[in-house]
Predicted model as a PDB file, atoms N, CA, C, CB and O in Angstrom, pLDDT in the B-factor column:
MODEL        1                                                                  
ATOM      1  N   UNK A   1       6.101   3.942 -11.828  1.00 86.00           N  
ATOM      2  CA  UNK A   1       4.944   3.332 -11.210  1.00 86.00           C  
ATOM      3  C   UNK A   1       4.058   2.688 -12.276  1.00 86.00           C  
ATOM      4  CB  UNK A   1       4.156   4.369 -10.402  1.00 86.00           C  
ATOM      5  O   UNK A   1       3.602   1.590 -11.956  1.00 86.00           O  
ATOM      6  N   UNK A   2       3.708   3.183 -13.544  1.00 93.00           N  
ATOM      7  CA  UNK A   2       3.212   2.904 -14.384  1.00 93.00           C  
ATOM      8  C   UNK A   2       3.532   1.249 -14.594  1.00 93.00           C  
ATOM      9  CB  UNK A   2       3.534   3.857 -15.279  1.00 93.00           C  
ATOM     10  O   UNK A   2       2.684   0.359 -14.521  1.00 93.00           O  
ATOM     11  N   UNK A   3       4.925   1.077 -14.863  1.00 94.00           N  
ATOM     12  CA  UNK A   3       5.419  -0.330 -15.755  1.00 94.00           C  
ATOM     13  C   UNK A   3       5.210  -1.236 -14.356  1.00 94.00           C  
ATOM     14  CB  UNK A   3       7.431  -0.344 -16.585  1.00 94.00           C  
ATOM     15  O   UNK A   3       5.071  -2.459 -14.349  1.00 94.00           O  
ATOM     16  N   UNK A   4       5.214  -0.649 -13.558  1.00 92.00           N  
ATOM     17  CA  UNK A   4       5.692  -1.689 -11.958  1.00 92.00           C  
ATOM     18  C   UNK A   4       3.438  -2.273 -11.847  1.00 92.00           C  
ATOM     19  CB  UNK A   4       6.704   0.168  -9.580  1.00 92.00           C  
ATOM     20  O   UNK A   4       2.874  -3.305 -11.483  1.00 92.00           O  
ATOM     21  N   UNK A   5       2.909  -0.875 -12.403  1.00 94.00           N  
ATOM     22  CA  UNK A   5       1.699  -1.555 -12.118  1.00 94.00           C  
ATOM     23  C   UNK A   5       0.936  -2.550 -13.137  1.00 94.00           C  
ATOM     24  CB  UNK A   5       0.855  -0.558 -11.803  1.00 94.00           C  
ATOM     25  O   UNK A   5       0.027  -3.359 -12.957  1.00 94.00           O  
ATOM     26  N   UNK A   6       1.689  -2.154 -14.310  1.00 95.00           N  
ATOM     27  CA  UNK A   6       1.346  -2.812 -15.986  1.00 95.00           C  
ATOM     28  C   UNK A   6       1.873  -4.025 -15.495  1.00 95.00           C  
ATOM     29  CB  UNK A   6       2.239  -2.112 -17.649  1.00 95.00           C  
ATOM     30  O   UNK A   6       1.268  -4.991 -15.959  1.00 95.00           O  
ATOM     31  N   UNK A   7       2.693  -4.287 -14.800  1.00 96.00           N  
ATOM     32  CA  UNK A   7       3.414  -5.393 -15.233  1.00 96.00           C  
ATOM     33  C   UNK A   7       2.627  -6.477 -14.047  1.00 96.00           C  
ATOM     34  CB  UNK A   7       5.286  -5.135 -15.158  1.00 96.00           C  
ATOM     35  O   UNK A   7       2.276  -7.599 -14.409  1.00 96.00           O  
ATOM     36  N   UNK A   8       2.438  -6.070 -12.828  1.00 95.00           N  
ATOM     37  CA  UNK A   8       1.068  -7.113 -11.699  1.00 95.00           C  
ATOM     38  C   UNK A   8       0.350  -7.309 -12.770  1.00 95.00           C  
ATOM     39  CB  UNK A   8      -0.101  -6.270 -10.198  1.00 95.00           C  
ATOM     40  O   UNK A   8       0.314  -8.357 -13.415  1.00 95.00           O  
ATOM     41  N   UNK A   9      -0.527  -5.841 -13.101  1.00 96.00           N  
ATOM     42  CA  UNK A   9      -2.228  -6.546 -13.672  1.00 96.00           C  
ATOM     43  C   UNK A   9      -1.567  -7.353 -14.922  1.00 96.00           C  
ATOM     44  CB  UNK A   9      -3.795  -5.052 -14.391  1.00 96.00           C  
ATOM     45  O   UNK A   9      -2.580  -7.935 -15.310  1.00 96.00           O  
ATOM     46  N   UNK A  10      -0.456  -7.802 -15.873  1.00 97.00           N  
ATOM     47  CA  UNK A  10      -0.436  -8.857 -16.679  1.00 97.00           C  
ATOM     48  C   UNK A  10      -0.077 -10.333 -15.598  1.00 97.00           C  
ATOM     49  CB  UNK A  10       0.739  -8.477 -17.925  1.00 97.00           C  
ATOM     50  O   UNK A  10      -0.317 -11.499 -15.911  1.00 97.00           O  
ATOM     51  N   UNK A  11       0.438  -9.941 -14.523  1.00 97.00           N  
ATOM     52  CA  UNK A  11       0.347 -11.424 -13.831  1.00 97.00           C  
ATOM     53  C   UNK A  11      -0.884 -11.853 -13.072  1.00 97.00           C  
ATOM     54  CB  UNK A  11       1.444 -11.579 -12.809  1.00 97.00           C  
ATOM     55  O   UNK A  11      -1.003 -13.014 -12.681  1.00 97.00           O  
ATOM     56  N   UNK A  12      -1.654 -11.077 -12.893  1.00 97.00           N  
ATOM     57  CA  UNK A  12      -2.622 -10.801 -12.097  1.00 97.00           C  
ATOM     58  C   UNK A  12      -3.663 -11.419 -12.984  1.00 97.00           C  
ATOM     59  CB  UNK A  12      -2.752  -9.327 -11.680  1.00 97.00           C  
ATOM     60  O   UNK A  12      -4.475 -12.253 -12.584  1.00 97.00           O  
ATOM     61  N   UNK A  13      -3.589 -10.941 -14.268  1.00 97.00           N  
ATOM     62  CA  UNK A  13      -4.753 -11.625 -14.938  1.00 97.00           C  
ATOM     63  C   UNK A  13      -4.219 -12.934 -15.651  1.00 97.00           C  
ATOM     64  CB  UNK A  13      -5.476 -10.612 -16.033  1.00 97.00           C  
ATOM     65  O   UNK A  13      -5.024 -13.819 -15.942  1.00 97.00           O  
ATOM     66  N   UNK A  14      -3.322 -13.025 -15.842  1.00 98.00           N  
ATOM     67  CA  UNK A  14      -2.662 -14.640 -16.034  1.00 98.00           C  
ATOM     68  C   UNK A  14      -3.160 -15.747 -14.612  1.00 98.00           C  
ATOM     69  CB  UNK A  14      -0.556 -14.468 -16.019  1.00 98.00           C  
ATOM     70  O   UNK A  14      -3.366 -16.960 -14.604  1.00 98.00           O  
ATOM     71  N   UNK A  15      -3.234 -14.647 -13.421  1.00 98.00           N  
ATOM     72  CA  UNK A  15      -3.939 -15.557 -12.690  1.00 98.00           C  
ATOM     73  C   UNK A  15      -5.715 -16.077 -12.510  1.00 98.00           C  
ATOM     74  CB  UNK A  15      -3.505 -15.109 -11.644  1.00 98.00           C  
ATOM     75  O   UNK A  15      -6.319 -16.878 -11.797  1.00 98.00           O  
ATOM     76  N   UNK A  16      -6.072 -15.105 -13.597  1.00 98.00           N  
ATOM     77  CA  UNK A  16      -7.737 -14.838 -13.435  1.00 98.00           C  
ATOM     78  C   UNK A  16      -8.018 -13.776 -12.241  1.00 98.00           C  
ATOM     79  CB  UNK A  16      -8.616 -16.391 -13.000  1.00 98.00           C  
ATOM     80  O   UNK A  16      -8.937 -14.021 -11.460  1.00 98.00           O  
ATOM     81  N   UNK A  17      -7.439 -12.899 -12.127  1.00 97.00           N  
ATOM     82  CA  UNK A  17      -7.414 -12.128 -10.981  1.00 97.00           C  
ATOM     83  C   UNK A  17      -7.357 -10.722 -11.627  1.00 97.00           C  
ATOM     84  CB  UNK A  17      -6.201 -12.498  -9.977  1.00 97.00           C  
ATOM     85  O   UNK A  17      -7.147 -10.663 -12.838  1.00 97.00           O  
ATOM     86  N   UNK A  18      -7.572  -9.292 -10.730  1.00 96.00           N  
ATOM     87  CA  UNK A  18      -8.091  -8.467 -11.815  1.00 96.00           C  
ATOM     88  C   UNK A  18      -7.822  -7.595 -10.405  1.00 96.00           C  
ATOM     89  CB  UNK A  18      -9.760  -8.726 -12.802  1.00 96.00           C  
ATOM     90  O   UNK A  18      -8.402  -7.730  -9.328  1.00 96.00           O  
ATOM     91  N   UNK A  19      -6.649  -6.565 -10.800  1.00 96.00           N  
ATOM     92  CA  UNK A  19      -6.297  -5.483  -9.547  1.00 96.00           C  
ATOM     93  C   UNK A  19      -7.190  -4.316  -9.379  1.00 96.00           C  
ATOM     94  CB  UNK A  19      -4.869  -4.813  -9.729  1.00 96.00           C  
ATOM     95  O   UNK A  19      -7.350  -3.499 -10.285  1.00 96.00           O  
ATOM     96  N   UNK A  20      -7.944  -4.204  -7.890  1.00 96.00           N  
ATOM     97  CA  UNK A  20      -9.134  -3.606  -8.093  1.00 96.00           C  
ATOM     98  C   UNK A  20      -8.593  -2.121  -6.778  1.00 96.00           C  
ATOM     99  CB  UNK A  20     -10.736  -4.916  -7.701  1.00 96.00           C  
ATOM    100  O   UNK A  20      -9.295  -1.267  -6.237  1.00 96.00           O  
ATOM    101  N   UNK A  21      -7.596  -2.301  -6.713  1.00 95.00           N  
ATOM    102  CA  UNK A  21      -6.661  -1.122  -5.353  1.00 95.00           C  
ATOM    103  C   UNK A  21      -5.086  -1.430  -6.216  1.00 95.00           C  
ATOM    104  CB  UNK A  21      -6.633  -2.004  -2.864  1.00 95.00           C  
ATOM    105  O   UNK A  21      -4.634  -2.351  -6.897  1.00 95.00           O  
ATOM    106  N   UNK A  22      -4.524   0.111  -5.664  1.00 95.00           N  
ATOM    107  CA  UNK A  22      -3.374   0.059  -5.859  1.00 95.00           C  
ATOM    108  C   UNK A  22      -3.188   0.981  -4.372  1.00 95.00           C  
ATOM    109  CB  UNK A  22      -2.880   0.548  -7.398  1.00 95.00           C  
ATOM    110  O   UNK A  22      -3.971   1.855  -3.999  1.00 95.00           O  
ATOM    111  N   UNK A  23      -1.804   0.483  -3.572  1.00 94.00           N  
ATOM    112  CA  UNK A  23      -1.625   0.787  -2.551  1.00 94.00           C  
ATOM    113  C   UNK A  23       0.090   0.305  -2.607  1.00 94.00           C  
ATOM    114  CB  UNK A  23      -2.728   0.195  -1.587  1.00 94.00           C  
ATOM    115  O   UNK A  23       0.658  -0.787  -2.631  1.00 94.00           O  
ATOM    116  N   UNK A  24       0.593   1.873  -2.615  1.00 93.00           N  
ATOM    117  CA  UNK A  24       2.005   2.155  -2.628  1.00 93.00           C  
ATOM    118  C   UNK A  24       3.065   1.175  -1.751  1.00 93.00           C  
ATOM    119  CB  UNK A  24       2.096   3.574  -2.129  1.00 93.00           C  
ATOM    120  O   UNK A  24       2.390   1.118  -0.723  1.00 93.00           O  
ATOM    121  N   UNK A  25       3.939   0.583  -1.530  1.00 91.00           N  
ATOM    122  CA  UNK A  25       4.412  -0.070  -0.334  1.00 91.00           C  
ATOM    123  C   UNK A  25       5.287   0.473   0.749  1.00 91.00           C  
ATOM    124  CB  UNK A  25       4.998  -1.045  -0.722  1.00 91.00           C  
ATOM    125  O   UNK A  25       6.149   1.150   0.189  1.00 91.00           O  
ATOM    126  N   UNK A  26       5.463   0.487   2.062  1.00 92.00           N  
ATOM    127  CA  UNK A  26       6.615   0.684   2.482  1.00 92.00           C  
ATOM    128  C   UNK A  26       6.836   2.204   2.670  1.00 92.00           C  
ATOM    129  CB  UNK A  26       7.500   0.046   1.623  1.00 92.00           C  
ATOM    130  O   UNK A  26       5.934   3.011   2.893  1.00 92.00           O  
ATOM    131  N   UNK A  27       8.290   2.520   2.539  1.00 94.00           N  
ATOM    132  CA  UNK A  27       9.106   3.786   2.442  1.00 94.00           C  
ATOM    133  C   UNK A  27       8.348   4.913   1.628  1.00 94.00           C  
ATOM    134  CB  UNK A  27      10.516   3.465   1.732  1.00 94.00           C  
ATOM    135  O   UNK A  27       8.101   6.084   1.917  1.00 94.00           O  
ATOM    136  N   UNK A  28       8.019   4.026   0.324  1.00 93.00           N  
ATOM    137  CA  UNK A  28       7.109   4.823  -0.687  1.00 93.00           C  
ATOM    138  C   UNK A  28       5.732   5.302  -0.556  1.00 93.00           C  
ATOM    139  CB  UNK A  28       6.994   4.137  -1.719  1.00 93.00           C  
ATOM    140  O   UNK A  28       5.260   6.281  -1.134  1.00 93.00           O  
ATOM    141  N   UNK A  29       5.135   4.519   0.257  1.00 93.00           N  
ATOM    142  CA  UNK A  29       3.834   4.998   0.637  1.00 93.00           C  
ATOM    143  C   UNK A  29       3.999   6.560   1.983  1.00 93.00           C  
ATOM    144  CB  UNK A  29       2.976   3.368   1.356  1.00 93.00           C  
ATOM    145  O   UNK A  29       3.539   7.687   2.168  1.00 93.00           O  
ATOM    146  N   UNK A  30       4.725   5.828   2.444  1.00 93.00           N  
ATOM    147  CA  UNK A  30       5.120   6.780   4.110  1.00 93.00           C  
ATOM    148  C   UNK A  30       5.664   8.516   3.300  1.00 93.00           C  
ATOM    149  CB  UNK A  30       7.186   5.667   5.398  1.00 93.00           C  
ATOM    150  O   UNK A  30       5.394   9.659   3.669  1.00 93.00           O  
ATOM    151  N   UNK A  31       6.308   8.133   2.381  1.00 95.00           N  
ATOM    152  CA  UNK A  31       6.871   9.971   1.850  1.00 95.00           C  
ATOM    153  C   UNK A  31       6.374  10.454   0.960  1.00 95.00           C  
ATOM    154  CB  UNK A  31       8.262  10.308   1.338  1.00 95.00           C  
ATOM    155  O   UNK A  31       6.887  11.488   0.530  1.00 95.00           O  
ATOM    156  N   UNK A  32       4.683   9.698   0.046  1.00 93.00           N  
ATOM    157  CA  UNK A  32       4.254  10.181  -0.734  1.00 93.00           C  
ATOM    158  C   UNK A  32       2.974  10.954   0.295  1.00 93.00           C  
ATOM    159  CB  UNK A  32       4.062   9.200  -1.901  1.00 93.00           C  
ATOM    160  O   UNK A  32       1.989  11.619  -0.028  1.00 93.00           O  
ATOM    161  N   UNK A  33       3.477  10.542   1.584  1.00 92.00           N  
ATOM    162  CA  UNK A  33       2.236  11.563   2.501  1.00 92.00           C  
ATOM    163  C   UNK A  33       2.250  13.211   2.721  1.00 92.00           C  
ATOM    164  CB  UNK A  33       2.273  11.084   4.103  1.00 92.00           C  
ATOM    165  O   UNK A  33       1.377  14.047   2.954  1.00 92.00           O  
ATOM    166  N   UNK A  34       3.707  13.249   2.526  1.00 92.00           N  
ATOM    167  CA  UNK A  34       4.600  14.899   2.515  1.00 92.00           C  
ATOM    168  C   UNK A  34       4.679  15.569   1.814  1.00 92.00           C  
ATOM    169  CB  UNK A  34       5.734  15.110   2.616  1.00 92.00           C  
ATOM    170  O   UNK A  34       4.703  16.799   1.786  1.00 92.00           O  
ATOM    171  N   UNK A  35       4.771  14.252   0.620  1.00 95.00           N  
ATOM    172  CA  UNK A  35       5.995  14.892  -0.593  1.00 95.00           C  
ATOM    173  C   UNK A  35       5.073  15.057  -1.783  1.00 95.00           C  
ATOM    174  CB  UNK A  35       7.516  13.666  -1.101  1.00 95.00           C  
ATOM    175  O   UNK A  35       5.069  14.107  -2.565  1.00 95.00           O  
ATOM    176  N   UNK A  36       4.153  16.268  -2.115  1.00 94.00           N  
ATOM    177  CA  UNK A  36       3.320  16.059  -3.223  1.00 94.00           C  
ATOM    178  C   UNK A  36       3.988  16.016  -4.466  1.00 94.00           C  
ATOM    179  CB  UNK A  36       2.362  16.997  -3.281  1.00 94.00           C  
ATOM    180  O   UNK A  36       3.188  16.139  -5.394  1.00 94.00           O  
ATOM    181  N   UNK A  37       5.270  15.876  -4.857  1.00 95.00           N  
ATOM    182  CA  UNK A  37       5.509  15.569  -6.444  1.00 95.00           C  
ATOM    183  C   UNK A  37       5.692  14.249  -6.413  1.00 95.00           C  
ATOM    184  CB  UNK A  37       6.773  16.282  -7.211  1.00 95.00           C  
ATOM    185  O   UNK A  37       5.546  13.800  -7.549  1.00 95.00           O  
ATOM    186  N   UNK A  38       6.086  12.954  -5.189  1.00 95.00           N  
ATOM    187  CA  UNK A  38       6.348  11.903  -5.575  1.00 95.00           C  
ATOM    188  C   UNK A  38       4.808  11.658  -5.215  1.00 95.00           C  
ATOM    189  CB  UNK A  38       7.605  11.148  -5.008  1.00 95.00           C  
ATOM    190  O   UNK A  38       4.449  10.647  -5.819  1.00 95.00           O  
ATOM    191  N   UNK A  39       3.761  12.199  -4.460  1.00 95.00           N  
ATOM    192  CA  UNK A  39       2.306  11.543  -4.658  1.00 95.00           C  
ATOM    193  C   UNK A  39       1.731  11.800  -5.723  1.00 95.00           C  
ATOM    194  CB  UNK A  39       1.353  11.869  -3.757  1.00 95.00           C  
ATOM    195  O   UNK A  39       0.977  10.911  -6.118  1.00 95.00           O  
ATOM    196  N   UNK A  40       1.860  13.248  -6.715  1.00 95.00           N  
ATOM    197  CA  UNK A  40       1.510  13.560  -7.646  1.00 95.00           C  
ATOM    198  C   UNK A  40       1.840  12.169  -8.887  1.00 95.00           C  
ATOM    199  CB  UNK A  40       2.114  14.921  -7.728  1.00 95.00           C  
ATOM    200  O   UNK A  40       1.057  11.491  -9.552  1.00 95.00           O  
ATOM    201  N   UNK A  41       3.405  12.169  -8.786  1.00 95.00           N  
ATOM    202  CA  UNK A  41       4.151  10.742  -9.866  1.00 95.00           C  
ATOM    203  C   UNK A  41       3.437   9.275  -9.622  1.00 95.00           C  
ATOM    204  CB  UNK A  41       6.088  10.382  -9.379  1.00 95.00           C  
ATOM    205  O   UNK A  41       3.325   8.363 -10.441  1.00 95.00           O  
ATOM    206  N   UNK A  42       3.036   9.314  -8.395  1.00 94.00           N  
ATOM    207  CA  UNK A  42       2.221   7.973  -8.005  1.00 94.00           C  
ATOM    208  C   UNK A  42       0.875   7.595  -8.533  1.00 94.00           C  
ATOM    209  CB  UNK A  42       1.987   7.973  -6.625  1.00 94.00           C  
ATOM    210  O   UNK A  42       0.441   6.492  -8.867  1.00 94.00           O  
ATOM    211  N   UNK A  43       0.225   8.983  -8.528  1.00 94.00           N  
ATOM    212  CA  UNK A  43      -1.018   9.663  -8.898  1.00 94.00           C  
ATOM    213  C   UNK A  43      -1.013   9.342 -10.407  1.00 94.00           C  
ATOM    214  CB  UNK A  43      -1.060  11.317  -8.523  1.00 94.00           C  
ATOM    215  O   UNK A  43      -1.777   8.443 -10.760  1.00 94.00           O  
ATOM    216  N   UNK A  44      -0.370   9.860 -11.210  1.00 95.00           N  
ATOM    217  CA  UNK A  44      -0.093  10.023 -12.176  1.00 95.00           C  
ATOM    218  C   UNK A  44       0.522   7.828 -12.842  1.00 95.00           C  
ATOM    219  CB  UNK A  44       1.031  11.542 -11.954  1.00 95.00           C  
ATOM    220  O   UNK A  44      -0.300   7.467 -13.684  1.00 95.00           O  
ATOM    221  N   UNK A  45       1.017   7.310 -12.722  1.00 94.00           N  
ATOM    222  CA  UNK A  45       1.521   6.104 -13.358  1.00 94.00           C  
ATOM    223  C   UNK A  45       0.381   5.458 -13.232  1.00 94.00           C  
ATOM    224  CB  UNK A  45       2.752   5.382 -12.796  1.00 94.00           C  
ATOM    225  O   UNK A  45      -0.138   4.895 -14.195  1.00 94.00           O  
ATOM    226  N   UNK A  46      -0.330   5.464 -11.611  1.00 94.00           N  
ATOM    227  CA  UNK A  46      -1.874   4.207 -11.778  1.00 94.00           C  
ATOM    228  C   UNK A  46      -2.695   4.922 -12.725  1.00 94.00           C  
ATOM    229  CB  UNK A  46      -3.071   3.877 -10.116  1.00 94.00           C  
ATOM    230  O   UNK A  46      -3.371   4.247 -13.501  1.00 94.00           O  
ATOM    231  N   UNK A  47      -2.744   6.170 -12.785  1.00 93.00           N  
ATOM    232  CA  UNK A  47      -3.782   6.730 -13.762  1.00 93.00           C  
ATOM    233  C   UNK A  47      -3.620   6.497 -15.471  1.00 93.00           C  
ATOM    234  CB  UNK A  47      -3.769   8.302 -13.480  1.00 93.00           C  
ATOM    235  O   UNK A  47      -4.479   6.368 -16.343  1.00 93.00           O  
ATOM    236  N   UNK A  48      -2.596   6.502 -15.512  1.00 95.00           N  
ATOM    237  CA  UNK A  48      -1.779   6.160 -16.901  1.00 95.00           C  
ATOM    238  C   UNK A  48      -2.112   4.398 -17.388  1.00 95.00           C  
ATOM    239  CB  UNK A  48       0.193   6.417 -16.523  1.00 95.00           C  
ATOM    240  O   UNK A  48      -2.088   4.066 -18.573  1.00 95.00           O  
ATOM    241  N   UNK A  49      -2.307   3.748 -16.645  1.00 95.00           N  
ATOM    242  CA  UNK A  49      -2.932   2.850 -16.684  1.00 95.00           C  
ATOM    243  C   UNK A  49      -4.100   2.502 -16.189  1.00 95.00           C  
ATOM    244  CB  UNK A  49      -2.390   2.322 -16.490  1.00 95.00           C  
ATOM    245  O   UNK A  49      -4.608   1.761 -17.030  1.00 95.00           O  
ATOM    246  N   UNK A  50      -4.605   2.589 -15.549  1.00 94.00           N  
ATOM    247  CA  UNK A  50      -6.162   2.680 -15.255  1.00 94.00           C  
ATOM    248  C   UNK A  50      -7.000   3.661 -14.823  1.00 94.00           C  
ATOM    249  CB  UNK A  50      -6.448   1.953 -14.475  1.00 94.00           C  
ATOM    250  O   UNK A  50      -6.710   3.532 -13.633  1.00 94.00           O  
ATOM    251  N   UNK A  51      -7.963   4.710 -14.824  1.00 92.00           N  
ATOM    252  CA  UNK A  51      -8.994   5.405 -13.796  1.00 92.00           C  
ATOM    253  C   UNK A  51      -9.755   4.598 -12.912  1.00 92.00           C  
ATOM    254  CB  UNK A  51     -10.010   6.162 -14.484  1.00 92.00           C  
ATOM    255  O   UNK A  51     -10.115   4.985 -11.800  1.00 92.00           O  
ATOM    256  N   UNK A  52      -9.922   3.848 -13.233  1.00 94.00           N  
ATOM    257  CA  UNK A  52     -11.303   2.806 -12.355  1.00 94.00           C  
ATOM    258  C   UNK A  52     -10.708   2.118 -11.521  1.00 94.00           C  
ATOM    259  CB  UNK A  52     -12.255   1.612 -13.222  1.00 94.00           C  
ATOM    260  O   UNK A  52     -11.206   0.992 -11.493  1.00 94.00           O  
ATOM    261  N   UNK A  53      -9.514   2.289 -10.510  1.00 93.00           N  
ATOM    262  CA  UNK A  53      -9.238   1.518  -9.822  1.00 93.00           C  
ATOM    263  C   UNK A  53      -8.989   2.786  -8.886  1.00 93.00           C  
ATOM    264  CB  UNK A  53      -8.287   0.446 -10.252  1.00 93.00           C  
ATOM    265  O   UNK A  53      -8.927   3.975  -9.201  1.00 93.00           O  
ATOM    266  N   UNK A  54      -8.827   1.978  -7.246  1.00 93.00           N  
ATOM    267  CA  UNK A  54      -8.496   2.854  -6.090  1.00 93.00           C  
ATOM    268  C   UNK A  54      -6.775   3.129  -5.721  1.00 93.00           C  
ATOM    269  CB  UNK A  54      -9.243   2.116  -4.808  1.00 93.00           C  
ATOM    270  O   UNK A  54      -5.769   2.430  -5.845  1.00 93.00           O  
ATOM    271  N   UNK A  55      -6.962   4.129  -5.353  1.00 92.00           N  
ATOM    272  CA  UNK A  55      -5.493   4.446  -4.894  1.00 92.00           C  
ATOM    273  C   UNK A  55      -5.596   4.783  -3.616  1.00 92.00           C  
ATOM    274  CB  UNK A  55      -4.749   5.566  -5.631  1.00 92.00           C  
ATOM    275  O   UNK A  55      -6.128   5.886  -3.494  1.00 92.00           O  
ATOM    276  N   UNK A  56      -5.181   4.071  -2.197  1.00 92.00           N  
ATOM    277  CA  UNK A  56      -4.610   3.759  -1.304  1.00 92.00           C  
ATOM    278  C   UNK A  56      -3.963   4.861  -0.460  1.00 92.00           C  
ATOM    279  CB  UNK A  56      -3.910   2.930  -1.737  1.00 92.00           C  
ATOM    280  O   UNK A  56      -2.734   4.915  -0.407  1.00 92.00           O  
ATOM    281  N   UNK A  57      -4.752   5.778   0.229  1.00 91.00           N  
ATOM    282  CA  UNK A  57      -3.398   6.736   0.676  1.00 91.00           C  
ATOM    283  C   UNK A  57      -4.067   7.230   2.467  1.00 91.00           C  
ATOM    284  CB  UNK A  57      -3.138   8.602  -0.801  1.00 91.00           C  
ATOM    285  O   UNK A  57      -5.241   7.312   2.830  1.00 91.00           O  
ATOM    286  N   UNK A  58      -3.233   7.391   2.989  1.00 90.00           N  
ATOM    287  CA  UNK A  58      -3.541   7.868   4.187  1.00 90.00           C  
ATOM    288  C   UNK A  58      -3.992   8.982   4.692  1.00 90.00           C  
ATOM    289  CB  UNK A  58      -2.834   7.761   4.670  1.00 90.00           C  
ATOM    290  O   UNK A  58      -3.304  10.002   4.653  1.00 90.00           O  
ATOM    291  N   UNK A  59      -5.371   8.954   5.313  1.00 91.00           N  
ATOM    292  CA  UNK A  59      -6.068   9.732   5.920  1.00 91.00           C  
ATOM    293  C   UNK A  59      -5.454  11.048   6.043  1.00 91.00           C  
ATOM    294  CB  UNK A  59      -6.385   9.194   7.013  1.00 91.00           C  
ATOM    295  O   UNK A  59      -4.350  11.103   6.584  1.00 91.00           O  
ATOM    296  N   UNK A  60      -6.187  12.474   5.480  1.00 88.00           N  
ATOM    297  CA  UNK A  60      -5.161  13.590   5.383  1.00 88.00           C  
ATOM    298  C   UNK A  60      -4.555  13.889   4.737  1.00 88.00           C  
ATOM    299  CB  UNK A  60      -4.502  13.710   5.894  1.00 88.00           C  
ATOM    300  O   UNK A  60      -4.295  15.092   4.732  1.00 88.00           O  
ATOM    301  N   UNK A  61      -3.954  13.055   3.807  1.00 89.00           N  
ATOM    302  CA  UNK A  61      -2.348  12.865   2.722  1.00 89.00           C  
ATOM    303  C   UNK A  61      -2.524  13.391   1.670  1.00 89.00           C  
ATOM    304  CB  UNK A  61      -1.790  11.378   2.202  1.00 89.00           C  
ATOM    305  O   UNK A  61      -3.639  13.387   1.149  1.00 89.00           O  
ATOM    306  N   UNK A  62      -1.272  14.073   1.002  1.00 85.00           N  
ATOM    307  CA  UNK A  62      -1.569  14.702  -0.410  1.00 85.00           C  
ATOM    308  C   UNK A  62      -1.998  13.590  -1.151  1.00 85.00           C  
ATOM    309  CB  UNK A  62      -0.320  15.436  -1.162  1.00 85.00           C  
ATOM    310  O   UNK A  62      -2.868  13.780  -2.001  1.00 85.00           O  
ATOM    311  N   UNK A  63      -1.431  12.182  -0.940  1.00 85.00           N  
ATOM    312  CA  UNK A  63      -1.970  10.961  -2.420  1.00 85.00           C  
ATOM    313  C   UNK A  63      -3.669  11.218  -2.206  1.00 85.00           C  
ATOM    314  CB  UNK A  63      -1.427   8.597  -2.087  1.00 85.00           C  
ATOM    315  O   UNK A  63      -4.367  11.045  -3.205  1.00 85.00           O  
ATOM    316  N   UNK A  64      -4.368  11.646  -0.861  1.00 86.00           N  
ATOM    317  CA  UNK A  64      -5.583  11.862  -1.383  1.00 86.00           C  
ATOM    318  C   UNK A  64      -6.480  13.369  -2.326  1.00 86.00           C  
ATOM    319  CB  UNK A  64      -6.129  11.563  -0.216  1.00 86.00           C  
ATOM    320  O   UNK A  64      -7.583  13.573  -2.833  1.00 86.00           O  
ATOM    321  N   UNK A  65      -5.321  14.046  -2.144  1.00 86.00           N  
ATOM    322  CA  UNK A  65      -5.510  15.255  -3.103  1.00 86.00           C  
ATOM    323  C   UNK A  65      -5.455  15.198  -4.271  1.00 86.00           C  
ATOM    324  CB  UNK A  65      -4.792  16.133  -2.985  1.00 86.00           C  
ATOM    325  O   UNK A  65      -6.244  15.815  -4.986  1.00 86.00           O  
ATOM    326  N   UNK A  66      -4.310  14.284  -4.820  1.00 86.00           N  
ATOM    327  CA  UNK A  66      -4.002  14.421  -6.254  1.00 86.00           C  
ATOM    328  C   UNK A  66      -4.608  12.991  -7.350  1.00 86.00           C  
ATOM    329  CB  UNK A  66      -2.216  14.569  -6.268  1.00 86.00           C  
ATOM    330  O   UNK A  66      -4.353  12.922  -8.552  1.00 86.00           O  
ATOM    331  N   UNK A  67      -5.328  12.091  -6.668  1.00 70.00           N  
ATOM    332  CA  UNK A  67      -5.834  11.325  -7.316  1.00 70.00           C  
ATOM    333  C   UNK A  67      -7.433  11.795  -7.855  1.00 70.00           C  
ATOM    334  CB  UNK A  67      -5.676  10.191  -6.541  1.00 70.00           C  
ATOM    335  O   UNK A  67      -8.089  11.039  -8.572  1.00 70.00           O  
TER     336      UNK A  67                                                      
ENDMDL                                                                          
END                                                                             
């Protein structure tokens, strides 16, 4: 998650643009609601690269425990 998010915010700011949410996609978002070691790993890569940004998780969900 880390390199997948390093690697937007360098296109992101090549665009003048500046990632202010991170929000899992898909399959990955839906089983990091269950599964606290892949929300924990999710938790863990945006943090590895930024604190000051939001992480995205559904109402209830461990991704809101472990961020």
């Amino acid at each position: 998650m880390f390199e997948q998010v390093r690697a937007l915010a360098a296109v992101a700011e090549g665009c003048g643009a500046r990632i202010g949410h991170v929000k899992p996609h898909g399959a990955l978002y839906n089983q990091a609601v269950r599964n606290r070691e892949l929300a924990e790993a999710i938790a863990d890569g945006v943090g590895r690269w930024r604190r000051d940004v939001v992480l995205v998780g559904l109402a209830g969900s461990l991704m809101l425990e472990v961020f």
